[in-house]
N, CA, C and O atoms as a MOPAC input file, in Angstrom:
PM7 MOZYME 1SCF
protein

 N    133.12800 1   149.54300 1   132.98100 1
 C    131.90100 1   148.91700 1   133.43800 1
 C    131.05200 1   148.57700 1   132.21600 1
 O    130.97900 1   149.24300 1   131.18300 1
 N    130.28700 1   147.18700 1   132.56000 1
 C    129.31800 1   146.82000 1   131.32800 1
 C    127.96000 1   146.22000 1   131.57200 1
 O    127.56000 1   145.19400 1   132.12400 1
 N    127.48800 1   147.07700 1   131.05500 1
 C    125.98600 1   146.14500 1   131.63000 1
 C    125.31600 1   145.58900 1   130.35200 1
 O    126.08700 1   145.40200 1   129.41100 1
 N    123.85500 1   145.26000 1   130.13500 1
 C    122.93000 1   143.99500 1   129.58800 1
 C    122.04300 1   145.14500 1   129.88500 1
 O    121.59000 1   145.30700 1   131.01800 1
 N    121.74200 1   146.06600 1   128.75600 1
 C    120.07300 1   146.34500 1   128.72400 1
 C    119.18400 1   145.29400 1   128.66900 1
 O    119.28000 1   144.36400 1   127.86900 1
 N    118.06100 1   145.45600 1   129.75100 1
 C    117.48700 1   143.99400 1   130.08600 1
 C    115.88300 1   144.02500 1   128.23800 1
 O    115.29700 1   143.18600 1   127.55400 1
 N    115.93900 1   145.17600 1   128.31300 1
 C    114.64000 1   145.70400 1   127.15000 1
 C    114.97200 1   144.42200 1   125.66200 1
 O    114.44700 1   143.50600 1   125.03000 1
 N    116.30800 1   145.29100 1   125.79200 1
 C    117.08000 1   144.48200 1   123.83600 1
 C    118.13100 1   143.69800 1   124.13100 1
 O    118.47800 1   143.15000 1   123.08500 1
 N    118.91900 1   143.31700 1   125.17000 1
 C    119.69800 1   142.22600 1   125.24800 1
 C    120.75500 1   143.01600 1   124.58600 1
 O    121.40000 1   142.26600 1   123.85300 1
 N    121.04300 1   143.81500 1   124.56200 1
 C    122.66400 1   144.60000 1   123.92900 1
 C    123.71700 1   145.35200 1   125.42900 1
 O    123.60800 1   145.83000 1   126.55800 1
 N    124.71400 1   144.98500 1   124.35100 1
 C    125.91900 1   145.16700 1   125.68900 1
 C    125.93300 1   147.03700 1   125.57600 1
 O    125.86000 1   147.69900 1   124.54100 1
 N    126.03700 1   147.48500 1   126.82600 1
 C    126.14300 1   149.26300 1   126.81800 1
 C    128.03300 1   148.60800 1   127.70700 1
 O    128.38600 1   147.83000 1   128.59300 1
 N    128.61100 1   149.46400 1   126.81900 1
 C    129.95900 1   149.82200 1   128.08800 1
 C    129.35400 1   151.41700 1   128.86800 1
 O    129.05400 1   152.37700 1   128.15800 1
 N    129.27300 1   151.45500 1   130.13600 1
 C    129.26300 1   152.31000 1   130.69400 1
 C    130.09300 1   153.43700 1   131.13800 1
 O    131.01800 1   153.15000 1   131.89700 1
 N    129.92800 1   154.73100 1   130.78900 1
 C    130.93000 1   155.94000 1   131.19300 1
 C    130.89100 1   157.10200 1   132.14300 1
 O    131.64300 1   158.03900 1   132.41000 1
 N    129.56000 1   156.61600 1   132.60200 1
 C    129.30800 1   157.47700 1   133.83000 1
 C    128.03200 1   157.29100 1   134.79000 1
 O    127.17700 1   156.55700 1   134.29500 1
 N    127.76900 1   157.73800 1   135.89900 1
 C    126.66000 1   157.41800 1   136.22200 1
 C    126.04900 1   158.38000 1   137.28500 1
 O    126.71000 1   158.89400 1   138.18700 1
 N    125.28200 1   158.48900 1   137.16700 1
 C    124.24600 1   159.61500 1   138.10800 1
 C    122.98000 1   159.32100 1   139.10400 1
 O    121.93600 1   158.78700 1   138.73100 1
 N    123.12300 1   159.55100 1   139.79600 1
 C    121.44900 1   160.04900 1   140.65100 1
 C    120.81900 1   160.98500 1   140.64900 1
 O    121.20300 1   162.14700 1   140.78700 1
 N    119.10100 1   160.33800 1   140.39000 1
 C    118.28400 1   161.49700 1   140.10600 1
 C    116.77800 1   161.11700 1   140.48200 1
 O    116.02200 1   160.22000 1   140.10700 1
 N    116.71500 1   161.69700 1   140.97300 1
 C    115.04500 1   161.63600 1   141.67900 1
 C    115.05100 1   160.46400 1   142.70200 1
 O    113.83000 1   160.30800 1   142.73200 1
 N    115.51800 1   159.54400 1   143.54400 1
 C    115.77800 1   158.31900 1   144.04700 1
 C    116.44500 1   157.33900 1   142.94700 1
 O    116.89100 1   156.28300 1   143.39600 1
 N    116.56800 1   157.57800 1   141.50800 1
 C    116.96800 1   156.32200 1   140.76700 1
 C    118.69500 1   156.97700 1   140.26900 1
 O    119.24500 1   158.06900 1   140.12300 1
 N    119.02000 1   155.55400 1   140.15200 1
 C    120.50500 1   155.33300 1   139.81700 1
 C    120.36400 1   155.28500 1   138.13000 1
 O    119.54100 1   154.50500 1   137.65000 1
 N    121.22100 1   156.17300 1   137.20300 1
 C    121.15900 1   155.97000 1   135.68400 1
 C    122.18300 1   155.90200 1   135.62600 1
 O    122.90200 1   156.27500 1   136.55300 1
 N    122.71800 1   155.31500 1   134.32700 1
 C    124.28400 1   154.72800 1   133.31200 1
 C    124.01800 1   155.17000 1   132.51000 1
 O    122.93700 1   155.09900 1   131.92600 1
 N    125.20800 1   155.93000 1   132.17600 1
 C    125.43200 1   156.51700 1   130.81400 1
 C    126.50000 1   155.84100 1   130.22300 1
 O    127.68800 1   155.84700 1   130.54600 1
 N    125.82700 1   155.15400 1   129.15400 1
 C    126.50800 1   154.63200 1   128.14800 1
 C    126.28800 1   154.47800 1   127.12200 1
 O    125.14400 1   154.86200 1   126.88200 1
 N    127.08300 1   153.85900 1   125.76700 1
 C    127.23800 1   153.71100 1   124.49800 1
 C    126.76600 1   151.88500 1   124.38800 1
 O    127.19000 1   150.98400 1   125.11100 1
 N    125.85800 1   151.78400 1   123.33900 1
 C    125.34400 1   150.39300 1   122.97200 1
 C    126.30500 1   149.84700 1   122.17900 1
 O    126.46000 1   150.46200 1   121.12400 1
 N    127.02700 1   148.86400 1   122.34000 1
 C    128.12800 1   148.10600 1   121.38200 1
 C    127.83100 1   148.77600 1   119.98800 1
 O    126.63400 1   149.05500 1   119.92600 1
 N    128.42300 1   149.08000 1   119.00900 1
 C    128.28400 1   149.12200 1   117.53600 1
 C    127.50000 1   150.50800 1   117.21200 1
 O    127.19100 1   150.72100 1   116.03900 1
 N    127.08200 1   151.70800 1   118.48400 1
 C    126.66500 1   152.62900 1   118.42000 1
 C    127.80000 1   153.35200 1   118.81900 1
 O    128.79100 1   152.91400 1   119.40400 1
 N    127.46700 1   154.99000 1   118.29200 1
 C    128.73300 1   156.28800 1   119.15500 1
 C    127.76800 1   157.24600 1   119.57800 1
 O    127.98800 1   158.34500 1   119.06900 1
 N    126.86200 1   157.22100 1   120.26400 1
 C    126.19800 1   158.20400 1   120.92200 1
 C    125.35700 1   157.69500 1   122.44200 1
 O    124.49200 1   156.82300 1   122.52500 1
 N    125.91400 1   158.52700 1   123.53900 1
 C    125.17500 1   157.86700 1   124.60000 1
 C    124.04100 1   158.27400 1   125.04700 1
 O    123.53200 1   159.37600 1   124.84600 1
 N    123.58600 1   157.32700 1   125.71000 1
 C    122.07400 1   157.14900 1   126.26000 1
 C    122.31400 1   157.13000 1   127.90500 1
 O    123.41700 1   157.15500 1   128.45200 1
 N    121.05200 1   157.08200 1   128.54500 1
 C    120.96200 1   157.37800 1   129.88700 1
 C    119.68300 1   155.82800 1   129.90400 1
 O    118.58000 1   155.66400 1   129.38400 1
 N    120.69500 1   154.83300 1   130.90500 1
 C    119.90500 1   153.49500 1   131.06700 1
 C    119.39700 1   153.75300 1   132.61400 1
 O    120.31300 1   154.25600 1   133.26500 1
 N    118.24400 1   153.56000 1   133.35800 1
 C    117.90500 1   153.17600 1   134.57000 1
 C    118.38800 1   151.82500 1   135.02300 1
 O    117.97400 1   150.79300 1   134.49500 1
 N    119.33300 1   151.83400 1   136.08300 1
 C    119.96600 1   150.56100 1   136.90400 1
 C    118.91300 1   149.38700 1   136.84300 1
 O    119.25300 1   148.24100 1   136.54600 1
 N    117.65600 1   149.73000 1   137.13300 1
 C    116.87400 1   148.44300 1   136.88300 1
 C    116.64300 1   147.95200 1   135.66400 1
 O    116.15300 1   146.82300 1   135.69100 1
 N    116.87200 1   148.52300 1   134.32100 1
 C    116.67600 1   148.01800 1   133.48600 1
 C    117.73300 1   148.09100 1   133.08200 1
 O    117.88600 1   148.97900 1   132.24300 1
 N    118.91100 1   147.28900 1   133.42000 1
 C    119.98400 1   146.65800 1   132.92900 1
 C    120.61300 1   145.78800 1   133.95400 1
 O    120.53800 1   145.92700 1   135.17500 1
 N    121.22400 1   144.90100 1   133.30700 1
 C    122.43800 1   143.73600 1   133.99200 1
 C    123.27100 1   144.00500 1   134.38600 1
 O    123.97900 1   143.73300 1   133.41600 1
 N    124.19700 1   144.51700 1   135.37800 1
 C    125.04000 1   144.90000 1   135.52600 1
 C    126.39600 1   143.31600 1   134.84000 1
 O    126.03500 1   142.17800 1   135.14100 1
 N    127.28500 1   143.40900 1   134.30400 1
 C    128.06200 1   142.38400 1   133.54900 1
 C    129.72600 1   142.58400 1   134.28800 1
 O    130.62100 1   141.75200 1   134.44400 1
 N    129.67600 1   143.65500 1   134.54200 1
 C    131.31800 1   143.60400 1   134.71400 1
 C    131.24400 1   145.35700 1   135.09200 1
 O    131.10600 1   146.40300 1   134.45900 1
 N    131.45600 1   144.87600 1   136.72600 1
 C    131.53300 1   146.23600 1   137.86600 1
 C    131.98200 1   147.36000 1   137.99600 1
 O    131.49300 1   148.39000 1   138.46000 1
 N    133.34200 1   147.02600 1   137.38300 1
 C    134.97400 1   147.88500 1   137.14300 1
 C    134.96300 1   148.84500 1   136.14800 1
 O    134.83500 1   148.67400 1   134.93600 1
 N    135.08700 1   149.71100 1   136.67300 1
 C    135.25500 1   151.49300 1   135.57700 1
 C    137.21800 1   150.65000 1   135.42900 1
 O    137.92500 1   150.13000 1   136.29200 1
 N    137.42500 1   150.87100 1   134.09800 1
 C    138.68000 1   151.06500 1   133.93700 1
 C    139.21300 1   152.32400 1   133.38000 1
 O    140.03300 1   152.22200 1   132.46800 1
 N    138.81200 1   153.68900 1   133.86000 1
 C    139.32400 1   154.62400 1   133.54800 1
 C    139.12200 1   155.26900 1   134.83400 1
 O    138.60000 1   154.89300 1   135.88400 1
 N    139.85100 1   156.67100 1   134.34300 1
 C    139.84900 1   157.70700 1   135.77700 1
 C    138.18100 1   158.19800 1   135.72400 1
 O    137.58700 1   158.08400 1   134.65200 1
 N    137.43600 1   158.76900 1   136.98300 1
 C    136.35400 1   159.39900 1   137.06900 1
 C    136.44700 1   160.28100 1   137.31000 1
 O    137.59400 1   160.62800 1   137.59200 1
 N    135.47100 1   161.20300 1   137.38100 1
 C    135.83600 1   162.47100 1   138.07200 1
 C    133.80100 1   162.89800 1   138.78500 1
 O    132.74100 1   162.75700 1   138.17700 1
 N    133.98700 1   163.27100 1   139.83100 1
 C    132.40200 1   163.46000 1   140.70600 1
 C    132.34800 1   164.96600 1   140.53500 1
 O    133.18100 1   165.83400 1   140.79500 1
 N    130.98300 1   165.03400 1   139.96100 1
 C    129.96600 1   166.25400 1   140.21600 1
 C    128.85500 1   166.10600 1   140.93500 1
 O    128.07800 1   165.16500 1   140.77500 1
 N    128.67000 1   167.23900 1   141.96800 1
 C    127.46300 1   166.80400 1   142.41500 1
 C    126.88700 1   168.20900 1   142.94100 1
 O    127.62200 1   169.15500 1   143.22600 1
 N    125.61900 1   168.23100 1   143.02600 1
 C    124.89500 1   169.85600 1   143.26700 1
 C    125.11300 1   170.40200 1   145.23200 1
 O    126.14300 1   170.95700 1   145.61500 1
 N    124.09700 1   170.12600 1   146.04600 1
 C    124.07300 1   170.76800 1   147.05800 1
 C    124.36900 1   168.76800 1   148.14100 1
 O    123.94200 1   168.43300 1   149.24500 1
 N    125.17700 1   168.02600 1   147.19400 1
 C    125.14400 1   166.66300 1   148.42100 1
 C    123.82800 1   165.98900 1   148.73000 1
 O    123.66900 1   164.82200 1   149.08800 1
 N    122.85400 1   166.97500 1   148.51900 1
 C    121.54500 1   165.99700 1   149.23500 1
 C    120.72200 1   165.43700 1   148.11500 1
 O    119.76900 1   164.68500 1   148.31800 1
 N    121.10600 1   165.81600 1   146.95700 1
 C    120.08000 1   165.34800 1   145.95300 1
 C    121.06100 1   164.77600 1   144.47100 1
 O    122.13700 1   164.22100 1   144.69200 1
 N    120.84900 1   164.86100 1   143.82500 1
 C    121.78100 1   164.51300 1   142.21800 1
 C    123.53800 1   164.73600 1   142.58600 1
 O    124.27100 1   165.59600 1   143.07400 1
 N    123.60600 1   163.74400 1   142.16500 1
 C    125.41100 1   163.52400 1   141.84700 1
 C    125.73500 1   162.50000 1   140.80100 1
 O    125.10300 1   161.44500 1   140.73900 1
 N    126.82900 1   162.83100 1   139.87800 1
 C    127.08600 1   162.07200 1   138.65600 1
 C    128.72300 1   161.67700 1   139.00300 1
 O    129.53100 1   162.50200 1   139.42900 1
 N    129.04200 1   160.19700 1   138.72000 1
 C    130.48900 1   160.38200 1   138.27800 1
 C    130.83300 1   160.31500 1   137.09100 1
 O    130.03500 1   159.53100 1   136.57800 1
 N    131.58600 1   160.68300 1   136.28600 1
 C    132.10400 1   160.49900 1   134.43900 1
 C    133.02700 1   159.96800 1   134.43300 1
 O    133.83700 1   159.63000 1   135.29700 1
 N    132.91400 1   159.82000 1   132.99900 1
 C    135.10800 1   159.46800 1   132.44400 1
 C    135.08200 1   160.76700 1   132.62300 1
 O    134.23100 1   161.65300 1   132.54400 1
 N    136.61000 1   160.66300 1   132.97600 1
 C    137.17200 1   161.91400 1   133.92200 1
 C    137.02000 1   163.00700 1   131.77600 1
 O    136.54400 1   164.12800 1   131.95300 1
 N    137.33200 1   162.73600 1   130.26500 1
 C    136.88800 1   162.83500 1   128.94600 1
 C    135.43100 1   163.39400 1   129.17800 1
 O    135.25900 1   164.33500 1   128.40300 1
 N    134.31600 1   163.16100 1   129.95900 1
 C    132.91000 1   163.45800 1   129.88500 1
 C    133.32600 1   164.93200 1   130.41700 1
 O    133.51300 1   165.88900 1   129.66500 1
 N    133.45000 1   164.97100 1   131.91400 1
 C    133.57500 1   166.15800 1   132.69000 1
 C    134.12100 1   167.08800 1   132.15800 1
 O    134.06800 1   168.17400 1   132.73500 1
 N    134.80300 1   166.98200 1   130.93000 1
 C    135.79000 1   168.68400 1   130.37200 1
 C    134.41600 1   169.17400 1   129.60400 1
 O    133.52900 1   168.58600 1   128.98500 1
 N    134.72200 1   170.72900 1   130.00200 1
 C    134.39200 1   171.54500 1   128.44000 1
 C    133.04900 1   171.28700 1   128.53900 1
 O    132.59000 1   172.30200 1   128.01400 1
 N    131.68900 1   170.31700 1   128.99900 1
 C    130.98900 1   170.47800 1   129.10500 1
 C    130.44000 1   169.07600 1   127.52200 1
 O    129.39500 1   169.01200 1   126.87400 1
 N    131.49700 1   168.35900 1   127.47000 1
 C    131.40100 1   167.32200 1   126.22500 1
 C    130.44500 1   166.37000 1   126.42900 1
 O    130.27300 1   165.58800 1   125.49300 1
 N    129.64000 1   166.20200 1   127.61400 1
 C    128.42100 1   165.02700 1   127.82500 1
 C    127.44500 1   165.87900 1   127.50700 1
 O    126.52200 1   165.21300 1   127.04000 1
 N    127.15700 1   167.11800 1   127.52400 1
 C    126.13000 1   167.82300 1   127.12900 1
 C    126.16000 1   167.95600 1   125.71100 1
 O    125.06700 1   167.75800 1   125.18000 1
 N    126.96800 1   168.19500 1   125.05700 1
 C    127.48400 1   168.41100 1   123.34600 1
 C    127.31200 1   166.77100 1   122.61100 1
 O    126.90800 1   166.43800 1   121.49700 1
 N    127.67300 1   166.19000 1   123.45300 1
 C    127.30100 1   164.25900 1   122.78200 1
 C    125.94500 1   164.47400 1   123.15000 1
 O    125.36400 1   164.75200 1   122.10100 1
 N    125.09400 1   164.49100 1   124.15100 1
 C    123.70700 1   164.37600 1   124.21500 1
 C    122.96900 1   165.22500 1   123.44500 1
 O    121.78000 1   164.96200 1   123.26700 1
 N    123.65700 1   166.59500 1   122.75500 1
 C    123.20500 1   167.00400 1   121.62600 1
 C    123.13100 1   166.66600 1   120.49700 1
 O    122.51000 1   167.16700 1   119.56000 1
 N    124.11700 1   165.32200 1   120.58200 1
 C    124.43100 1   164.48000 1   119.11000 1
 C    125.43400 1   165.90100 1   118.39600 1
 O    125.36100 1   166.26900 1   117.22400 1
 N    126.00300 1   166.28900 1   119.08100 1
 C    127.20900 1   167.20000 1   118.14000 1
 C    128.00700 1   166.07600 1   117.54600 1
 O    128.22600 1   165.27200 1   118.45200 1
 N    128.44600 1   165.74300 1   116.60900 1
 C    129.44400 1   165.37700 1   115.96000 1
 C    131.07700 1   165.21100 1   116.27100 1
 O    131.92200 1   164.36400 1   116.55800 1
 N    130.88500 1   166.81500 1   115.97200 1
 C    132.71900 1   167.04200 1   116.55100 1
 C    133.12800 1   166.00900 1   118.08100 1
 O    134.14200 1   165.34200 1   118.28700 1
 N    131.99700 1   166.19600 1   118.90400 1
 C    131.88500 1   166.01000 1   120.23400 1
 C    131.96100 1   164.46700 1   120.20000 1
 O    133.01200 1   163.82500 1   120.17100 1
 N    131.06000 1   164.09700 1   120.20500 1
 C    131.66700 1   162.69700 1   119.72200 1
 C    132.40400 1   161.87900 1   119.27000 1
 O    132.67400 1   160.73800 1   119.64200 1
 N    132.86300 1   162.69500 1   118.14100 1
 C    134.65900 1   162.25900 1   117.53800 1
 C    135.41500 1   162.39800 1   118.86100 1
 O    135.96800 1   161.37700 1   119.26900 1
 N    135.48400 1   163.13700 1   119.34500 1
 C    136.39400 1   163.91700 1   120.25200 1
 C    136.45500 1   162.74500 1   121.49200 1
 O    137.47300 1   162.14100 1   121.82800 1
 N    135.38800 1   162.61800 1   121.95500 1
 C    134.91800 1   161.44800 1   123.06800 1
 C    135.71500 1   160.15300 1   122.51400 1
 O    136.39200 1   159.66400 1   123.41900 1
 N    135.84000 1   159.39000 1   121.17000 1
 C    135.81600 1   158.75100 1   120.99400 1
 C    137.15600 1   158.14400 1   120.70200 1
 O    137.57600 1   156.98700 1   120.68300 1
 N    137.84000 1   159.68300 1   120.41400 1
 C    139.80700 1   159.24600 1   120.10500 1
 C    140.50700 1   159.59200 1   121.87000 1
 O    141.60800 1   159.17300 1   122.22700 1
 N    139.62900 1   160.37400 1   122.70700 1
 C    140.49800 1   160.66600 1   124.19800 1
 C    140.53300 1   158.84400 1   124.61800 1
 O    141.44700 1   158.22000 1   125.15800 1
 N    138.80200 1   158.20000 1   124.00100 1
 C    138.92100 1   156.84200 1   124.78300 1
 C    140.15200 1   156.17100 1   124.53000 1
 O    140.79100 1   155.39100 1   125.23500 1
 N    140.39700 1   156.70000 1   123.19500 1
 C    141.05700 1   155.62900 1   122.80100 1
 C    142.58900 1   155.53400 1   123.14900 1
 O    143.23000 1   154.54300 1   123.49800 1
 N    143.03900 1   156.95100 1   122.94300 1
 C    144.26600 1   157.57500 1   123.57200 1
 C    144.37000 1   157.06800 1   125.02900 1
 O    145.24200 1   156.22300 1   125.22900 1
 N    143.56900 1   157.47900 1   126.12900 1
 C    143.82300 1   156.98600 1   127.02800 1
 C    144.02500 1   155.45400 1   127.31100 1
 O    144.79100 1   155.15800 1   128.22900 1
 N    143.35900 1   154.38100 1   126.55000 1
 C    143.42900 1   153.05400 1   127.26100 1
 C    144.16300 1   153.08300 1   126.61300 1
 O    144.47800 1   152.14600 1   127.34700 1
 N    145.20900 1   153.23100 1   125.57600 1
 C    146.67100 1   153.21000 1   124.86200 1
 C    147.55800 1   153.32500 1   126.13500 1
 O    148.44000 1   152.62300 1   126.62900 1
 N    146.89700 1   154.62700 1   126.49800 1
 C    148.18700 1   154.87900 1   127.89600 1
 C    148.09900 1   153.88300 1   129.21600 1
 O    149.13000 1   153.55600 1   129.80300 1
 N    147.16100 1   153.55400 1   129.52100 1
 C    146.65100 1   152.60900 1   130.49400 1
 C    147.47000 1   150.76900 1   130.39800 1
 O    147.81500 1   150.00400 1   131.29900 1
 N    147.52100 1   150.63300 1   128.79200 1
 C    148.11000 1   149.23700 1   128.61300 1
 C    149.03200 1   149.67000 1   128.91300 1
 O    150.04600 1   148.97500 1   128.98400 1

């Protein structure tokens, strides 16, 4: 999935996405960046609909917050360790992507 931050006009590929408080957020990486951000659905374009990877759903008690990830986010607790800006964590995020769409072609 790819959206158009509507703020700066930059492409985010998207890797996961959540509900929270009534609003829909995307978590994604800004073209030419390796660390993700959390975009609000209204302030972006949606560009191209299609997750091309596996997801995987978390969600608390059903009635309130639920996230789906790259199925890569959900291990080990690695979307929390990238939103720390860990390093390792990010490397790590960044060779599974790559490994996997290897396997995918």
């Amino acid at each position: 999935m790819r959206v158009i931050d509507k703020e700066y006009g930059e492409e985010v590929n998207v890797y996961g996405l959540y509900h929270y408080n009534k609003d829909i957020y995307f978590y994604g990486i800004t073209v030419g960046e390796d660390s993700i951000a959390a975009f609000r659905q209204k302030d972006v374009e949606i560009i191209e609909p299609k997750f091309n990877f596996d997801m995987v759903y978390t969600g608390s008690d059903g009635n309130s917050s639920f996230m789906l990830l790259h199925w890569a986010l959900a291990e080990n607790n690695l979307l929390d360790n990238i939103l720390d800006r860990d390093e390792d964590a990010i490397n790590l995020f960044s060779k599974l992507k790559l490994i996997k769409s290897k396997i995918l072609i």
